[in-house]
GUNU-333176 format. One record per residue (C-alpha): residue in three letters; residue number from 1; x, y negated, z negated. Coordinates in steps of 0.2 Angstrom, whole numbers, plus 5000, padded with zeros to 4 digits. Each point is the difference from the previous one (the first is absolute). Last residue first. Example, Ala and Ser with C-alpha at 12.3 -4.5 7.8 and 13.67 -1.06 7.14 Angstrom:
2
<r type="SER" seq="2" x="5068" y="5005" z="4964"/>
<r type="ALA" seq="1" x="4994" y="5017" z="4997"/>
//
This chain:
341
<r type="UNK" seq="341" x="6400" y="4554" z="3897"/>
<r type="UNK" seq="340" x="5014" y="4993" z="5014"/>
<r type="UNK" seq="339" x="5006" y="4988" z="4986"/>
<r type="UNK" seq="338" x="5000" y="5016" z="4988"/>
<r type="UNK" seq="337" x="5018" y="5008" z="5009"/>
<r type="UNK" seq="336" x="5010" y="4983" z="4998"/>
<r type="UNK" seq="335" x="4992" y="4997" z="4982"/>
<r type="UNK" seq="334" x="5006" y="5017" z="4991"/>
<r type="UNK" seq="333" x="5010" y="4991" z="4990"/>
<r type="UNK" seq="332" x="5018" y="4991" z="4996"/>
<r type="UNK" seq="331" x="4995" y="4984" z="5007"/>
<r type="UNK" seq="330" x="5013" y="4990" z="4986"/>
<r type="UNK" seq="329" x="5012" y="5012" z="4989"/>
<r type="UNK" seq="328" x="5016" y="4997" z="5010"/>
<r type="UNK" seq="327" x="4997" y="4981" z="4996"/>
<r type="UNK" seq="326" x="5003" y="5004" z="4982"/>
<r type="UNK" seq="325" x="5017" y="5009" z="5005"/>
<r type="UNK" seq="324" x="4999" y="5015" z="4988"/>
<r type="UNK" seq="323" x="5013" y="5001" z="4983"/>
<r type="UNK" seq="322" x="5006" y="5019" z="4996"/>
<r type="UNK" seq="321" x="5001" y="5007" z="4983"/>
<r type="UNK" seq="320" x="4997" y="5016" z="5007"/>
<r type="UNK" seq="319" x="4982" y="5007" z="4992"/>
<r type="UNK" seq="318" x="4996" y="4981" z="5001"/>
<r type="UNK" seq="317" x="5004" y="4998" z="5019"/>
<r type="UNK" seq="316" x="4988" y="5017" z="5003"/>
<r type="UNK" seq="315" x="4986" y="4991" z="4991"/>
<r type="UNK" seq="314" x="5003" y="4985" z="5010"/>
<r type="UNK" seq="313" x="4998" y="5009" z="5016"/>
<r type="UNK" seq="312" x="4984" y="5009" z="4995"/>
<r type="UNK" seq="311" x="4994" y="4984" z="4996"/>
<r type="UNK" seq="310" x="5004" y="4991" z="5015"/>
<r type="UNK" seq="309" x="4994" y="5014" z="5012"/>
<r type="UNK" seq="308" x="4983" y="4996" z="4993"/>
<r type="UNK" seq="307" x="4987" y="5012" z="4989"/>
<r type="UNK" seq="306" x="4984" y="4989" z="5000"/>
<r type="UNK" seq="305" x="4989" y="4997" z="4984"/>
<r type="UNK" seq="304" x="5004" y="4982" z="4999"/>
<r type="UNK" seq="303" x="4996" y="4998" z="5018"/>
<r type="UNK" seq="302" x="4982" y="5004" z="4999"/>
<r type="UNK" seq="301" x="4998" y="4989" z="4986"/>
<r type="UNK" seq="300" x="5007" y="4985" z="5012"/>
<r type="UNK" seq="299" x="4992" y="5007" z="5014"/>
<r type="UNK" seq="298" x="4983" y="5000" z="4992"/>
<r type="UNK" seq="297" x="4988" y="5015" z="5000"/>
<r type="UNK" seq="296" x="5012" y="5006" z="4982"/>
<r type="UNK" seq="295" x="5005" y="5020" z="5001"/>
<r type="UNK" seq="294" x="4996" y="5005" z="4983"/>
<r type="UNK" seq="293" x="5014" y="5000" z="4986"/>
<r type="UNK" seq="292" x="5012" y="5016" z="4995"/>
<r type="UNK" seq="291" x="5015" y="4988" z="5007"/>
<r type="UNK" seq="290" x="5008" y="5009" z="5016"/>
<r type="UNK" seq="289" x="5015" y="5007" z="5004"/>
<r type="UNK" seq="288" x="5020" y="4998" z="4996"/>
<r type="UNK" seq="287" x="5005" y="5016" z="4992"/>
<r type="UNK" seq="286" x="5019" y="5003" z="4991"/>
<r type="UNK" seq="285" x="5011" y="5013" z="4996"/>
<r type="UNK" seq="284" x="5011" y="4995" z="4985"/>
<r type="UNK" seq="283" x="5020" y="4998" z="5007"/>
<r type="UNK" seq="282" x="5012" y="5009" z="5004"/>
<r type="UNK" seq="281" x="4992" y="5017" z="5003"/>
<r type="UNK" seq="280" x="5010" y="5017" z="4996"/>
<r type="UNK" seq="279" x="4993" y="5001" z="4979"/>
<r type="UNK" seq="278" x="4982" y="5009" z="5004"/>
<r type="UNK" seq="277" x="5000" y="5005" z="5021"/>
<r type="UNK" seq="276" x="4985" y="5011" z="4999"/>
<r type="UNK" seq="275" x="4990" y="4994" z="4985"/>
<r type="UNK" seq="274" x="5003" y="4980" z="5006"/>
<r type="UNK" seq="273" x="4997" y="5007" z="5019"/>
<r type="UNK" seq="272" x="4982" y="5007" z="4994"/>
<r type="UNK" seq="271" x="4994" y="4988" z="4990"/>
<r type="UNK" seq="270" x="5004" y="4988" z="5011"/>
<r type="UNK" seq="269" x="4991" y="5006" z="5015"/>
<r type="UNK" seq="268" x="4985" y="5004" z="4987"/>
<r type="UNK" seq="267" x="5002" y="4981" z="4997"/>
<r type="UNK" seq="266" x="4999" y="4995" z="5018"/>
<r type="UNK" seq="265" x="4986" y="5010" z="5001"/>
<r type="UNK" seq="264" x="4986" y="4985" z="4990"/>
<r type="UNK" seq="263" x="4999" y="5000" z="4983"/>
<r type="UNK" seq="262" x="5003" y="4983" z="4996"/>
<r type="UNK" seq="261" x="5009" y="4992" z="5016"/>
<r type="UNK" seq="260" x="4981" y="4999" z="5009"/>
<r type="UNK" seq="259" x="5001" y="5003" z="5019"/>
<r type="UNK" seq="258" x="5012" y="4993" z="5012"/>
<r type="UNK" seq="257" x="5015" y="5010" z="4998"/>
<r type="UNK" seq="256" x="5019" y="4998" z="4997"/>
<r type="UNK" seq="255" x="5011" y="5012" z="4988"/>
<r type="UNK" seq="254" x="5018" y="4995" z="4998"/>
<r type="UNK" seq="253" x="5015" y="5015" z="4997"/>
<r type="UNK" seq="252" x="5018" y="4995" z="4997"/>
<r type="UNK" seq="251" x="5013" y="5015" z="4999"/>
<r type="UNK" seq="250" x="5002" y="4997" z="5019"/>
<r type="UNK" seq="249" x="5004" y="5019" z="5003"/>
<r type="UNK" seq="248" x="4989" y="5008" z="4987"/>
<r type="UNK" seq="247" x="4987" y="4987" z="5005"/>
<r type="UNK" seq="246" x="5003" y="5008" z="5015"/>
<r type="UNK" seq="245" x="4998" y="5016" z="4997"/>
<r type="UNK" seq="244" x="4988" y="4998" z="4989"/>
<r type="UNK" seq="243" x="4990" y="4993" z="5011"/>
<r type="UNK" seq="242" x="4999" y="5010" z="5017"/>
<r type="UNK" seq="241" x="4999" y="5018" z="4985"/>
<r type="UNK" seq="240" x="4982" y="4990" z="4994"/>
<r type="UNK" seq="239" x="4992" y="4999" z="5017"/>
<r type="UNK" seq="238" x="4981" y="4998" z="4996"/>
<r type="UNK" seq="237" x="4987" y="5013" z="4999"/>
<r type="UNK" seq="236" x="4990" y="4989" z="4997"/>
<r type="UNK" seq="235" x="5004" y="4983" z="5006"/>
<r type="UNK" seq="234" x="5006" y="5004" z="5018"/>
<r type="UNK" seq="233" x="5009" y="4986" z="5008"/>
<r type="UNK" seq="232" x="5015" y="4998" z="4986"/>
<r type="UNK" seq="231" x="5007" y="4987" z="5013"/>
<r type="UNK" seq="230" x="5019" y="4998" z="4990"/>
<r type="UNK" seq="229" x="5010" y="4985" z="5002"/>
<r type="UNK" seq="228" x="5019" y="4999" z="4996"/>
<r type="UNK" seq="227" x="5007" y="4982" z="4994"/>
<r type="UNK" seq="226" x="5018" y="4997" z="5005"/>
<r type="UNK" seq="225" x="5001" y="4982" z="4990"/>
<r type="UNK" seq="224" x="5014" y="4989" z="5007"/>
<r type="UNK" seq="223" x="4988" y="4983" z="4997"/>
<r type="UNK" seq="222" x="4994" y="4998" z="5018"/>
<r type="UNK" seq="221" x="4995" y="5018" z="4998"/>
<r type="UNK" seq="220" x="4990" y="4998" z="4986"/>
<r type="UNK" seq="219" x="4988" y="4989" z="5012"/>
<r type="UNK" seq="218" x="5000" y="5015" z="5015"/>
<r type="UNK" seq="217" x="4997" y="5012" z="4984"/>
<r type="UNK" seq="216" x="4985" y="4992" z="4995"/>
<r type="UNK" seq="215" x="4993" y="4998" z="5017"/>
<r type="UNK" seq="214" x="5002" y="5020" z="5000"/>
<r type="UNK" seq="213" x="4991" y="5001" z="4983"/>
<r type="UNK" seq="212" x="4984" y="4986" z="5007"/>
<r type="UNK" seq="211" x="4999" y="5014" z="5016"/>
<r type="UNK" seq="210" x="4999" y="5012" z="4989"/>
<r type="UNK" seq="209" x="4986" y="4991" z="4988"/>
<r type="UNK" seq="208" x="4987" y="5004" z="5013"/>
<r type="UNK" seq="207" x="5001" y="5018" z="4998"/>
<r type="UNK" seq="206" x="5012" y="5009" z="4988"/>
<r type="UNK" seq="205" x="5016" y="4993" z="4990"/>
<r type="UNK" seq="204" x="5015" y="5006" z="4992"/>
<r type="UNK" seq="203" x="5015" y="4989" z="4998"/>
<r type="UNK" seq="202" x="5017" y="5008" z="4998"/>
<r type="UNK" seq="201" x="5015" y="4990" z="4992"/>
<r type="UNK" seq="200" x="5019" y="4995" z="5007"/>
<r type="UNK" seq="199" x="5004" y="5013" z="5014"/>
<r type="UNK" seq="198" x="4986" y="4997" z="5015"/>
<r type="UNK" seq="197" x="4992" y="5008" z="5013"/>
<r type="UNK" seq="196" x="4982" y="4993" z="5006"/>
<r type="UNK" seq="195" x="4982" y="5010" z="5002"/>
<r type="UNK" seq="194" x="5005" y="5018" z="4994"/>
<r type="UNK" seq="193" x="4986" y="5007" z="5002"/>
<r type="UNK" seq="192" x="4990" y="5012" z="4991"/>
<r type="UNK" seq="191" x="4994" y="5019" z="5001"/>
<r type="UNK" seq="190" x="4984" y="5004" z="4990"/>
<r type="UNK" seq="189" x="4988" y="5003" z="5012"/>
<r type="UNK" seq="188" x="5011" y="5006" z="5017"/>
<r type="UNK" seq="187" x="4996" y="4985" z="5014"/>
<r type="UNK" seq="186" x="4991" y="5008" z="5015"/>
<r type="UNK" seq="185" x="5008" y="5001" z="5018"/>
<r type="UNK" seq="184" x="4985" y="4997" z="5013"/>
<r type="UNK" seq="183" x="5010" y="4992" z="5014"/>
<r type="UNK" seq="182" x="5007" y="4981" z="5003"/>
<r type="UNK" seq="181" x="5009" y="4993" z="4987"/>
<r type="UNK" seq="180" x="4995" y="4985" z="4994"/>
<r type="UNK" seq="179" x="5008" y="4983" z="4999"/>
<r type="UNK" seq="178" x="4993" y="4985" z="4992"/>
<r type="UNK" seq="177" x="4987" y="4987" z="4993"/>
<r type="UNK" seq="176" x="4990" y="4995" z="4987"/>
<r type="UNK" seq="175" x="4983" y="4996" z="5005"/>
<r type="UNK" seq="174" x="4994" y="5014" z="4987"/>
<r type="UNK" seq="173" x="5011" y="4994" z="4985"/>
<r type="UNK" seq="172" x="4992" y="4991" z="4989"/>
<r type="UNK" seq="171" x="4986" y="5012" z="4998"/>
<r type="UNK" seq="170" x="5014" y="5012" z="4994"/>
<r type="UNK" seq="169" x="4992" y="5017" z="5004"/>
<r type="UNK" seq="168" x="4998" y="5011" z="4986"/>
<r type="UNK" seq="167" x="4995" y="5020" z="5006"/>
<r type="UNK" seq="166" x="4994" y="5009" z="4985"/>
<r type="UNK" seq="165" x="5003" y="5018" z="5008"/>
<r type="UNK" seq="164" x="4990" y="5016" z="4994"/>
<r type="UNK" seq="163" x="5008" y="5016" z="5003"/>
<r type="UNK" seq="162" x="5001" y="5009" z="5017"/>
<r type="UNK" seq="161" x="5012" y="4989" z="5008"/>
<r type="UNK" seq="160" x="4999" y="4997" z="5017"/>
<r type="UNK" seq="159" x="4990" y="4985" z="5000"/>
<r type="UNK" seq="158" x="5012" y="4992" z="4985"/>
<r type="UNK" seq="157" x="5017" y="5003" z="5012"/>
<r type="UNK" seq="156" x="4990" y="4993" z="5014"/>
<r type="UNK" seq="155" x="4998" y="4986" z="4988"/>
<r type="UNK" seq="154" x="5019" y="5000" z="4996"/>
<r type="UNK" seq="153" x="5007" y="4998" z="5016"/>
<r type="UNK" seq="152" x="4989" y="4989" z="5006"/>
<r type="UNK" seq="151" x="5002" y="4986" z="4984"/>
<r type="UNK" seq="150" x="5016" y="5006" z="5001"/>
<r type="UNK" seq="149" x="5004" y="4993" z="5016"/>
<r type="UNK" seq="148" x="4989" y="4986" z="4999"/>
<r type="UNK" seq="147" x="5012" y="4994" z="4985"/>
<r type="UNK" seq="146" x="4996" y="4999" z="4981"/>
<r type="UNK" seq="145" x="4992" y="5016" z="4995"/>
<r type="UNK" seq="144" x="4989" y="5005" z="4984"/>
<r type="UNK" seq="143" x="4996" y="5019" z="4997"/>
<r type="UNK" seq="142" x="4992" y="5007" z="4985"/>
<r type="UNK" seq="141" x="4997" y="5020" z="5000"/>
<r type="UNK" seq="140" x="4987" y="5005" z="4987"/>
<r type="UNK" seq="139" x="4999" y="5016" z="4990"/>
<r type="UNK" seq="138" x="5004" y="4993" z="4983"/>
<r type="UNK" seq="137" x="4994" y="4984" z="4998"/>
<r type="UNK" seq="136" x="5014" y="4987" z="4995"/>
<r type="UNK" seq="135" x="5005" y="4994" z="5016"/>
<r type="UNK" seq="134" x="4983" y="4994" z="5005"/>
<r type="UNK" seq="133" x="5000" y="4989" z="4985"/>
<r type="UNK" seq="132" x="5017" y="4995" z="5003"/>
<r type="UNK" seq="131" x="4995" y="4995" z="5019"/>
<r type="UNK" seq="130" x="4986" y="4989" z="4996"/>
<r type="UNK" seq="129" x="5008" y="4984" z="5007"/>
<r type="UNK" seq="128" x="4984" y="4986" z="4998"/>
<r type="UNK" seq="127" x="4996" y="4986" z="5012"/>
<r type="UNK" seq="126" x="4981" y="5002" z="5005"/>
<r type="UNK" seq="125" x="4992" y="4998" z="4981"/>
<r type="UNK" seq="124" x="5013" y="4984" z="4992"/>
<r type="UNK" seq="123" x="5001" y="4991" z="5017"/>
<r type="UNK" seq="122" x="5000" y="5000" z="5018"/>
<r type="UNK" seq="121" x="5009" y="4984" z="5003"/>
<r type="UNK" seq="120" x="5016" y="5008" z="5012"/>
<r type="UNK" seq="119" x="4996" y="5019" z="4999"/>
<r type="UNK" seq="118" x="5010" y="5007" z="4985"/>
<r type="UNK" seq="117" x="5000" y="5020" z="4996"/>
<r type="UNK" seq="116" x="4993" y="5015" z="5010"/>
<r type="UNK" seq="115" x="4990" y="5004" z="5014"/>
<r type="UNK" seq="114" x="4995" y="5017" z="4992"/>
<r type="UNK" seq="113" x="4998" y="5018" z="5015"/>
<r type="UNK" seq="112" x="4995" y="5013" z="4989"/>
<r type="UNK" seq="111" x="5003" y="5015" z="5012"/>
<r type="UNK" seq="110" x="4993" y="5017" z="4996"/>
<r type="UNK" seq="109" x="5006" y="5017" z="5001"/>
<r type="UNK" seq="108" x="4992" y="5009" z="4982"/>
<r type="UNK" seq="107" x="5002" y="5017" z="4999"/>
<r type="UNK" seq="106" x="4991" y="5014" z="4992"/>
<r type="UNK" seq="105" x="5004" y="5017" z="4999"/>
<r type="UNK" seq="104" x="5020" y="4994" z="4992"/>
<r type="UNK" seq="103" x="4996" y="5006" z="4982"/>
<r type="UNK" seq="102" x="4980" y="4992" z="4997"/>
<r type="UNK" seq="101" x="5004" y="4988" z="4989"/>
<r type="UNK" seq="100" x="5019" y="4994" z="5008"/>
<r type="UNK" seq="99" x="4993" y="4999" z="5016"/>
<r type="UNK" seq="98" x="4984" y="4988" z="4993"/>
<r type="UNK" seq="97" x="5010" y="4989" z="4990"/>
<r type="UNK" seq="96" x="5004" y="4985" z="5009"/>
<r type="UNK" seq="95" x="4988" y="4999" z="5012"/>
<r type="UNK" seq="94" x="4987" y="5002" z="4984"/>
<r type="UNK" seq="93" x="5002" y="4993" z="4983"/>
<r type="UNK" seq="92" x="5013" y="4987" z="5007"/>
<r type="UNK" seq="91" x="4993" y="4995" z="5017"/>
<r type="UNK" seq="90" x="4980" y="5002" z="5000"/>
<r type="UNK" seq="89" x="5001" y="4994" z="4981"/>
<r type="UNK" seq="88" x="5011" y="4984" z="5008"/>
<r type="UNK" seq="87" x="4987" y="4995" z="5014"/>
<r type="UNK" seq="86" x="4996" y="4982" z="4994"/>
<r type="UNK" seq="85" x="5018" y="4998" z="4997"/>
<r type="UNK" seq="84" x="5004" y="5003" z="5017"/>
<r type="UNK" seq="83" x="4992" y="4980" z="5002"/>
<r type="UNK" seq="82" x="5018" y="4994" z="4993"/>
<r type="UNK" seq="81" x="5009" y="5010" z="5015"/>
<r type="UNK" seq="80" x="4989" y="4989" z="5015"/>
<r type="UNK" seq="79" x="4992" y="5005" z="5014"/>
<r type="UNK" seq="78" x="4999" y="5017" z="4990"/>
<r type="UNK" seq="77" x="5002" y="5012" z="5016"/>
<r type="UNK" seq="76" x="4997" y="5018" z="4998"/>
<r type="UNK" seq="75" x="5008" y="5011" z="5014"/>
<r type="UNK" seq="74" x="4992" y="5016" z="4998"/>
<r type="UNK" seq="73" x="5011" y="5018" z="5005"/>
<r type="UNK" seq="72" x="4985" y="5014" z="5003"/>
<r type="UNK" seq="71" x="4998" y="5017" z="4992"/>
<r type="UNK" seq="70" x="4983" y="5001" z="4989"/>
<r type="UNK" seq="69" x="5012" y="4993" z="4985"/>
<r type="UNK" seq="68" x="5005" y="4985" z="5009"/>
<r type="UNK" seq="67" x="4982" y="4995" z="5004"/>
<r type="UNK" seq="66" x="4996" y="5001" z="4981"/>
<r type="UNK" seq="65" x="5012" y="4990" z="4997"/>
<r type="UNK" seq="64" x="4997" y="4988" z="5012"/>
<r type="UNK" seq="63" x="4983" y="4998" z="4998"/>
<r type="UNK" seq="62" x="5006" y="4997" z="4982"/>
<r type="UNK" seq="61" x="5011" y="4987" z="5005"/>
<r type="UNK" seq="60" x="4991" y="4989" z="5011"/>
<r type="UNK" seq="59" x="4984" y="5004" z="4985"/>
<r type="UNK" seq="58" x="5010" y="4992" z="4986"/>
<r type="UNK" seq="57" x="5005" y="4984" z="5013"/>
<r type="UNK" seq="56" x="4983" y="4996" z="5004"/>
<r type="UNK" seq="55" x="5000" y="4984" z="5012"/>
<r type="UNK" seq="54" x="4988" y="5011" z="5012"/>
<r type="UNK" seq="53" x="5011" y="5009" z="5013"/>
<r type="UNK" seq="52" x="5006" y="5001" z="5017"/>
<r type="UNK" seq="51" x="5005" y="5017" z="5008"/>
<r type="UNK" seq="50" x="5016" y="5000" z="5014"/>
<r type="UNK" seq="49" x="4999" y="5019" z="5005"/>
<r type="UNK" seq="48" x="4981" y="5002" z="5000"/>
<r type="UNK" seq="47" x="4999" y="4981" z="5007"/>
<r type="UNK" seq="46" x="5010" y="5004" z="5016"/>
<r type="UNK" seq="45" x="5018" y="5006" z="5002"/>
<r type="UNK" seq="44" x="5007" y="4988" z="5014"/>
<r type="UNK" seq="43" x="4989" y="4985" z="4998"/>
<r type="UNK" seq="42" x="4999" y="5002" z="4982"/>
<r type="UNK" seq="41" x="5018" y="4995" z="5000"/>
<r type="UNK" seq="40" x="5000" y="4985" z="5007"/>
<r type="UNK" seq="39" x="5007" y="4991" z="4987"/>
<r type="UNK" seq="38" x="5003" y="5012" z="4986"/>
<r type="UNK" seq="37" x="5016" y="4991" z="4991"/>
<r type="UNK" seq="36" x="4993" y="4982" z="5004"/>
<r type="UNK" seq="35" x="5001" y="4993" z="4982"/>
<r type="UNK" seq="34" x="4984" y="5001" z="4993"/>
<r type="UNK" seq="33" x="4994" y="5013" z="5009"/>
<r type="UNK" seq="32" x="4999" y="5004" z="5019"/>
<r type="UNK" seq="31" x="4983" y="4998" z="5002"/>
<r type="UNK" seq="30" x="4995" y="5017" z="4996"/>
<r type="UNK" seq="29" x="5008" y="4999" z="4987"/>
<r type="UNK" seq="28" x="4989" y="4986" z="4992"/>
<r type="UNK" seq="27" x="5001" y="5012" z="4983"/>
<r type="UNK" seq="26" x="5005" y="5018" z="4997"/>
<r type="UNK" seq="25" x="5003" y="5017" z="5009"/>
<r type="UNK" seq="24" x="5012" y="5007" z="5012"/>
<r type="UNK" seq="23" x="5000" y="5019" z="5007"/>
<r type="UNK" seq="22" x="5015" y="5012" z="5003"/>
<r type="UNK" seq="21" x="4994" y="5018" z="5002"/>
<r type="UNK" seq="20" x="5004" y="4997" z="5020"/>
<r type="UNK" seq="19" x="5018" y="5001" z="4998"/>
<r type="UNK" seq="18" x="5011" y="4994" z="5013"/>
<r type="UNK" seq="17" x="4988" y="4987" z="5006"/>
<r type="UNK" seq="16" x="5001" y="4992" z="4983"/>
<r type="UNK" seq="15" x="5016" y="5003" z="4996"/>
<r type="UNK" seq="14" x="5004" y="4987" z="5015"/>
<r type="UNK" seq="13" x="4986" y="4987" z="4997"/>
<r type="UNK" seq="12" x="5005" y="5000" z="4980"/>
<r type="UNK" seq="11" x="5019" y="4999" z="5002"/>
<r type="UNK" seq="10" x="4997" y="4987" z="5014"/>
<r type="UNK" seq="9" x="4988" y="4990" z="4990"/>
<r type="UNK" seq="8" x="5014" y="5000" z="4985"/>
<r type="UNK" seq="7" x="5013" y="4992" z="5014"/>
<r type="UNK" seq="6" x="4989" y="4987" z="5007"/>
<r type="UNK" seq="5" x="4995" y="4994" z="4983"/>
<r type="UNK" seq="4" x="5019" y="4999" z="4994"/>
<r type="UNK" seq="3" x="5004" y="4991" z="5016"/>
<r type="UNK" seq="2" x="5007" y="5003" z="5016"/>
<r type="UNK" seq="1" x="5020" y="5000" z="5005"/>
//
């Protein structure tokens, strides 16, 4: 059992020794980052392997880039997903588009590792989910995982890949804790995971508001509702054929994510399954996320823009007429796991 950090340093420290060409760049790294995920890692590669940088996101990028072109595989880390924004030419106009441009001659191999999402208190400019902008450029991969397996799996998955990966790493999950496997076994980009069985309605769901989907099941539960959780794990390219077939089987599909309802990819998900499966659902497909405000310093705003078990639970009662247990709705967070954080 080790945590989410633990698990992303060793996918770094172990692709790092296999493959020379792999290199990391950004801010306090050298230090061990924000979160711990490089900790003593400059004692093992040195300072040409492990590089600190100015607060200039732009030129992270660019370096990178450029770097990438020339044959090495850059790690680029953001500290935070909200301060990529700083660096978005370097990713859309360039990372993104360079193989296509120049027909496959050029490729791109780099690693934009965002802590992603809500951080107890960290407000409206370190708190943002991004991935639906990510998602929406052509020639980007988006990942976001939910366990320390995946967030393993999928990162060596990103460091092998030879096109650019936005890596989102749920910053309220680092300390989070559970079971790896042991080996070198990457995660297939674009392959899902079914999270939970269930009969009556399919929930899908990605980072941090996975573990809020399987709490929403364990409270529909004690009401006779069979609720199926889906971990769509890879953004872009994301696992369409896992959903639609089982939203085929359930024939009640509900869409939970942490970023912004309005426009965000739960509405591409529902697109996508309401074109598909047009006339075989039961009942409208639904999306439980947040309101298109900024993230509030104080708890109580801060809360108000949370994505809770509760809610996801209730929305499913309401698609089947069901009646939840008021009590069964109390502590129905991610509280347990961010005690330790």
């Amino acid at each position: 059992m080790i945590t989410v950090v633990e698990a992303t340093r060793q996918a770094l420290q172990s692709e790092m020794r296999r493959d020379p060409r792999i290199w990391v760049l950004g801010e306090d790294i050298r230090h061990g980052g924000v979160f711990g995920q490089y900790k003593g890692m400059i004692d093992e590669f040195g300072p040409d392997r492990i590089v600190d940088t100015p607060i200039a996101e732009a030129t992270m990028v660019g370096a990178a880039v450029g770097s990438a072109l020339a044959g090495s595989r850059p790690v680029v880390e953001t500290r935070f997903s909200d301060f990529a924004l700083s660096a978005i030419d370097e990713l859309v106009n360039q990372a993104a588009k360079i193989r296509y441009m120049f027909g496959g001659q050029g490729r791109v191999p780099i690693v934009v590792r965002m802590p992603s999402g809500l951080r107890k208190n960290s407000a409206a400019q370190h708190s943002q989910s991004l991935e639906a902008w990510f998602a929406h450029i052509p020639g980007l991969v988006v990942t976001a995982p939910a366990t320390p397996a995946d967030a393993k799996g999928l990162l060596l998955a990103a460091l092998r890949s030879d096109d650019p990966v936005i890596h989102m790493e749920a910053k309220e999950l680092w300390q989070v804790v559970g079971e790896v496997p042991d080996g070198e076994e990457a995660i297939p980009l674009g392959v899902g995971r079914l999270a939970r069985q269930g009969t009556d309605v399919t929930i899908v769901a990605w980072s941090a508001t996975v573990h809020e989907a399987i709490r929403a099941a364990d409270i529909l539960q004690g009401a006779g509702i069979s609720a199926e959780v889906i971990d769509l794990r890879t953004i872009w390219p994301w696992d369409k054929r896992l959903v639609l077939e089982s939203a085929a089987r359930t024939k009640r599909l509900v869409i939970a994510h942490e970023s912004v309802r309005d426009v965000g990819f739960g509405a591409e998900i529902a697109a996508t399954v309401g074109e598909e499966l047009h006339g075989t659902l039961n009942s409208p497909i639904r999306r439980v996320a947040s309101p298109r405000i900024p993230v509030g310093y104080a708890p109580t705003l801060e809360n108000v823009y949370r994505v809770r078990a509760a809610g996801i639970a209730q929305t499913v009662a309401e698609l089947l007429g069901a009646q939840l247990d008021s009590k069964a709705l109390q502590g129905t967070g991610l509280e347990a796991a961010l005690e330790a954080y």
